[in-house]
C-alpha positions in Angstrom: -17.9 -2.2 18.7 -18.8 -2.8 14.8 -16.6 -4.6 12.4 -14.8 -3.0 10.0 -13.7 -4.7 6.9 -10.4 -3.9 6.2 -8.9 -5.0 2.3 -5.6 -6.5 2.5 -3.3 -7.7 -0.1 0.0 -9.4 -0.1 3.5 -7.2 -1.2 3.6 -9.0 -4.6 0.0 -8.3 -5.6 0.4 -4.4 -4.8 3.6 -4.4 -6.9 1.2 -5.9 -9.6 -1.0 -3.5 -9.0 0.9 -0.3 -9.4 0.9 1.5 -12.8 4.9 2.7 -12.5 7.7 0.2 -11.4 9.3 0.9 -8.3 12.5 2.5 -7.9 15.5 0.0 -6.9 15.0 -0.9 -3.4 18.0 -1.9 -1.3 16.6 -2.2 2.3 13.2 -3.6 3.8 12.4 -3.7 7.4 9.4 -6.1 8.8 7.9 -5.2 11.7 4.8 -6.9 12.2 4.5 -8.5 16.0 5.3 -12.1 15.5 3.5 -12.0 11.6 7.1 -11.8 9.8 6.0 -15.1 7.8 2.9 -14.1 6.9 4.4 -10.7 5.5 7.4 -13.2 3.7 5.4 -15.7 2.2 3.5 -12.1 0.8 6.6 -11.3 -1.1 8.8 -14.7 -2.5 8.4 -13.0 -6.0 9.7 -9.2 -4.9 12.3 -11.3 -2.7 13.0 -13.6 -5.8 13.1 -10.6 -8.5 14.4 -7.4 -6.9 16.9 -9.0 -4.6 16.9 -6.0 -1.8 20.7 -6.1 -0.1 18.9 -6.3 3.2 15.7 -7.6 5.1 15.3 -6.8 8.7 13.3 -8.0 11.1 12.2 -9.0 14.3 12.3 -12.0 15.5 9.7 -13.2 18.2 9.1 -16.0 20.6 6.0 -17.1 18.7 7.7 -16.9 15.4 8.0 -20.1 13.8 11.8 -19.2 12.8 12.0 -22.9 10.9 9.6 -21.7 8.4 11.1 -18.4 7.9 14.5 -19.9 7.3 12.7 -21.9 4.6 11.4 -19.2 3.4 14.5 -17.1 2.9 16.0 -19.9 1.4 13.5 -20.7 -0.9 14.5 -17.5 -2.3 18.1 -17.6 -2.2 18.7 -15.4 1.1 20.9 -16.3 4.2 19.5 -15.0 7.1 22.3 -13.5 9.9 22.3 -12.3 13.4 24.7 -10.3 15.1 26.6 -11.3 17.9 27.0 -9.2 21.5 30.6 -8.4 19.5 29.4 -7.5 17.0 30.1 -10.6 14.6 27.3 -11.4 12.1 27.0 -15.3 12.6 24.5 -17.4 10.6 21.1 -17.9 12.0 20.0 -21.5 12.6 16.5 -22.7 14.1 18.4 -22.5 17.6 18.7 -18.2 17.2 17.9 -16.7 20.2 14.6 -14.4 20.4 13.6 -11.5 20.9 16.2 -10.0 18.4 16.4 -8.3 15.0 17.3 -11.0 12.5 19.0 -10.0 9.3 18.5 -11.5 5.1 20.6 -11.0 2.4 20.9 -12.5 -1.3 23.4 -15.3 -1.3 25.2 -13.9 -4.0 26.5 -10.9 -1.6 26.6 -12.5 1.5 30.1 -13.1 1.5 30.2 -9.0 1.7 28.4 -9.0 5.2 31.1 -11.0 6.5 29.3 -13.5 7.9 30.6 -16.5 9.6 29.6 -20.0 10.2 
C-alpha cells in the first residue's frame, strides 16, 4: 500500500487558525481509541480559555488515566464518573476502565453534584 501523508494539528492551533471565533461551546466529547491525552494535551489553552461545562470521554485500559487527571487539573477541571446508581463520584487513578469519564470547570462542579 503507499503512504499517505496526512497534516495534523492540535485543537488550539486550528482555533488559531480560523478567521471567525467560535461560537460558545458548552460540550466536547473525545473519542479517540485510547489517544484521549494526546487530543488533551492538544487543547490546555481552549480547556484553559473557553471553559466548556463538559468533556466526555472514554476511558481505556491503555489510557494512562494519571496523566489525564494531571492534565484536567492543570486546567482547572475535576474529572467524574458515574456510579451503577447513578451518583457522579470523583475519579481517582484507581477508576475503573472501559467507561465514559466526565470533566467539568472547578468553578461549577459543585452543580454536577459530585461527591467525594
Amino acid at each position: 500500500m503507499p503512504t499517505i501523508t496526512v497534516e495534523r494539528t492540535t485543537f488550539d492551533e486550528f482555533l488559531r487558525e480560523r478567521s471567525k471565533p467560535l461560537p460558545a461551546i458548552d460540550a466536547v466529547k473525545i473519542d479517540v481509541e485510547g489517544h484521549e491525552n494526546s487530543v488533551l494535551r492538544g487543547m490546555r489553552e481552549f480547556l484553559r480559555d473557553r471553559r466548556p461545562r463538559v468533556v466526555m470521554f472514554e476511558y481505556l485500559a491503555r489510557t494512562d488515566i494519571v496523566q489525564t487527571l494531571a492534565i484536567f487539573r492543570e486546567v482547572g477541571y475535576s474529572v467524574f464518573e458515574l456510579s451503577d446508581s447513578g451518583a457522579r463520584l470523583f475519579a481517582t487513578e484507581n477508576v475503573k476502565p472501559l467507561q465514559d469519564l466526565l470533566a467539568c470547570p472547578n468553578e461549577i462542579a459543585n452543580e454536577f453534584g459530585i461527591e467525594d
